[in-house]
C-alpha positions, 0 to 999 in steps of 0.5 A: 575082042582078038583079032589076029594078024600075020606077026613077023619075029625078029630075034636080037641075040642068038644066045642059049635063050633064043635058040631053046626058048624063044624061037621054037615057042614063037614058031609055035604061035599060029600067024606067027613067023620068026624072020631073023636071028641077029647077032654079032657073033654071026657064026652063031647067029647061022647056026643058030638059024639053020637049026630052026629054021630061021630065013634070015642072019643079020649082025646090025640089029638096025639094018635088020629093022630098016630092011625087014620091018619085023613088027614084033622083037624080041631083046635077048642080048647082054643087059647094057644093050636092052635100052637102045635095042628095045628103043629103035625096034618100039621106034621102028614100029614092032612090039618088043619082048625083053629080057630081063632086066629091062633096063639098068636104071629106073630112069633108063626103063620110064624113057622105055616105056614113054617110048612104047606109049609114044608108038602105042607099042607093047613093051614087056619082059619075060619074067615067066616065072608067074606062068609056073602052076604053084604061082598061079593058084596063089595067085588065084587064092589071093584073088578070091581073098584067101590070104587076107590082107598080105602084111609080109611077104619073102622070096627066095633064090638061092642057087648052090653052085649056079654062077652062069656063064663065068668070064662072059658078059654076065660076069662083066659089070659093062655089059650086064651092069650087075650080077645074081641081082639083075639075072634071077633077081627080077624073076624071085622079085616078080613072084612074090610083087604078082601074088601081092598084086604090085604095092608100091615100094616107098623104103628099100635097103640093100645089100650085095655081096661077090664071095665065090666068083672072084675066087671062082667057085660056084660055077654053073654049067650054062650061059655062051661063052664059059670060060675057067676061072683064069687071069683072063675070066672077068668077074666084077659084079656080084653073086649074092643080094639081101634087101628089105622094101617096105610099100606103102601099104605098110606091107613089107618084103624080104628078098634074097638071091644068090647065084652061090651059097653054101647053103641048099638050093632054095627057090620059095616065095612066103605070103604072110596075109591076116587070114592066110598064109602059102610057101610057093615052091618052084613048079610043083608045091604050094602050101596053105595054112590058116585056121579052121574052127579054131584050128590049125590047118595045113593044105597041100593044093592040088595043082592043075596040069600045066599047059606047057612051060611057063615060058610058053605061056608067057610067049602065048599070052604075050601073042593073045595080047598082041591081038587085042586080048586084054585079059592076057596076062603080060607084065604091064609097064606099072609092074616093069617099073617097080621091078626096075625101081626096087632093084635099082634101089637095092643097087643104091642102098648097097653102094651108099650104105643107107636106106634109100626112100622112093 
C-alpha cells in the first residue's frame, strides 16, 4: 500500500547531472520538494539554485543535513565521495539516490548498505538505463519465459569519441577511482545482469586499457570543468575494459566499454537463452529471434511509448517506493552489490593479471 508524505531533497553535487536531471525531475514529483544544492564550487552551487528555483546553497553537505534535516539525498559528486556522503546522510535519517558507481570497492558498498539496513533507509543508485523501453520488453519476454534458460549473455558500450570531462575529477584516478569502468560500466553491466534477473558472479577476469586519453584523443563535449589536453590535464585512469564473469548458473557474460575506440559507436546487450535470443539496442530497438515450426524467425518488437526518460522513471519509481510501493522498481541493495563485486573484481584481474574467484 503507498502512502505518501512531504519529501524534502537535498542535492550533493551541482554538476551537469543534478542541474538537467535530478533536480527538475524531483521537482516534478507530487509531495515532493527539492530544499538544497550543495557544492563546494559555491558559484555553481547558486547558479545552479537560481536557475531552478532551489532555496537554499550550501558548500558543507553536514551542515546542510545538521540544519536542514532533508529526509531524502541525493549523491551526485566525484565517486571517492560516494561512501562518506551516502554514510552520514542514511545516518542523518534520509534515504539516498547515488550515482554510480556506489562505492569504489566491494567492501566499501556492504558497509553502505549494512548502513541503510541499520537505519531502515533506502539506499540506491541510478543506473537507469533498465527504465529505456527496448530493456523493459526484454525484460518482460524474459519473465514470461520467452528466451529459455539465459546461458550467455554480451553487453556493449563503446563510444567513438566520448571521453567525458578531460582533465576533471573524471579523469583523476583520486577522485573518481577509475575511469570508462566505473562511469558507463555499471550502466552496460546493469543492463545485461537486469534481463537475466542478477545470477551470481563466481570467476571474473578483466582487462583495462588507456590508449587515447593520455595522448588526448577522444575527447567528448560534456562533463564541468573541461579542460584541453595540456601539462596540466590529469588523465591516470582508464578509457577502455574487457571482462569475462562466469555465475553460478554456469551462465557467462561478455562485457566491453570504452570511453574511445576506433570502431563505431555501439551500445547493445545480447541475451543468448535455450528457447530465445534479443539484441537490446539503445532506446529505440529490440530484436528477437528463436524457432517457429522449425523455422527461423526474427521479430522486431513493437515497443510501447515511453512515459518520459528513463531517468524520470528511475526517479518516479525510486518516490512510488519511498511511499511504500513495493512493486517500484529500484536497484535493490542485492543487485548494487553485484555491480560492485564484478567491477571490482574486473579491477583486480586487470591489475593482478589473473582470474579472480568470489
Amino acid at each position: 500500500m503507498s502512502t505518501s508524505q512531504n519529501w524534502r531533497v537535498a542535492v550533493i553535487g551541482a554538476g551537469t547531472i543534478s542541474q538537467r536531471v535530478h533536480i527538475p525531475l524531483f521537482q516534478k514529483q507530487p509531495d515532493t520538494t527539492v530544499v538544497a544544492v550543495c557544492d563546494v564550487n559555491v558559484a555553481r552551487a547558486q547558479t545552479v539554485a537560481e536557475e531552478t528555483g532551489v532555496a537554499r546553497v550550501y558548500s558543507d553537505y553536514e551542515k546542510m543535513l545538521t540544519e536542514l534535516q532533508p529526509n531524502v539525498v541525493v549523491v551526485a559528486t566525484p565517486n571517492v565521495f560516494h561512501k562518506p556522503m551516502a554514510t552520514a546522510a542514511l545516518e542523518a535519517g534520509a534515504h539516498v539516490l547515488c550515482e554510480k558507481p556506489v562505492a569504489l570497492t566491494y567492501a566499501d558498498a556492504q558497509a553502505m548498505f549494512a548502513t541503510a539496513a541499520a537505519q531502515s533507509r533506502i539506499l540506491t543508485v541510478g543506473t537507469h538505463f533498465r527504465f529505456t523501453a527496448p530493456m523493459q520488453a526484454a525484460k518482460t519476454h524474459a519473465a514470461h519465459g520467452f528466451f529459455g534458460r539465459i546461458y550467455a549473455a554480451r553487453t556493449v558500450w563503446q563510444r567513438r569519441n566520448g571521453i567525458p570531462g578531460y582533465g576533471s575529477w573524471f579523469t583523476n584516478k583520486d577522485l573518481a577511482g577509475g575511469g570508462a569502468l566505473l562511469d558507463i560500466g555499471v550502466h552496460t553491466l546493469d543492463r545485461a545482469l537486469y534481463v537475466m534477473d542478477y545470477p551470481q558472479p563466481t570467476r571474473v577476469t578483466g582487462v583495462k586499457f588507456a590508449e587515447f586519453g593520455p595522448r588526448g584523443r577522444g575527447l567528448g563535449g560534456w562533463g564541468a570543468d573541461i579542460l584541453k589536453p595540456s601539462a596540466n590535464a590529469r588523465y591516470d585512469v582508464d578509457d577502455v575494459a574487457w571482462a569475462q564473469v562466469v555465475f553460478a548458473s554456469g551462465a557467462v557474460l561478455q562485457f566491453q566499454v570504452a570511453w574511445a575506440a576506433n570502431y563505431p559507436e555501439t551500445f547493445v546487450t545480447e541475451i543468448f537463452g535455450t528457447e530465445g535470443g534479443a539484441r537490446i539496442g539503445g532506446q529505440d530497438s529490440v530484436e528477437l529471434y528463436s524457432m517457429l515450426n522449425d523455422l527461423e524467425v526474427k521479430i522486431d518488437t513493437q515497443l510501447p511509448a515511453q512515459k518520459g526518460s528513463s531517468y524520470e522513471q528511475l526517479i518516479t519509481n525510486f518516490v512510488r517506493r519511498l511511499n511504500g510501493d513495493a512493486d517500484a522498481d529500484i536497484v535493490t541493495p542485492a543487485q548494487a552489490l553485484i555491480h560492485v563485486q564484478i567491477v571490482d573484481a574486473i579491477t583486480r584481474s586487470a591489475a593482478e593479471g589473473r582470474e579472480i574467484v568470489l
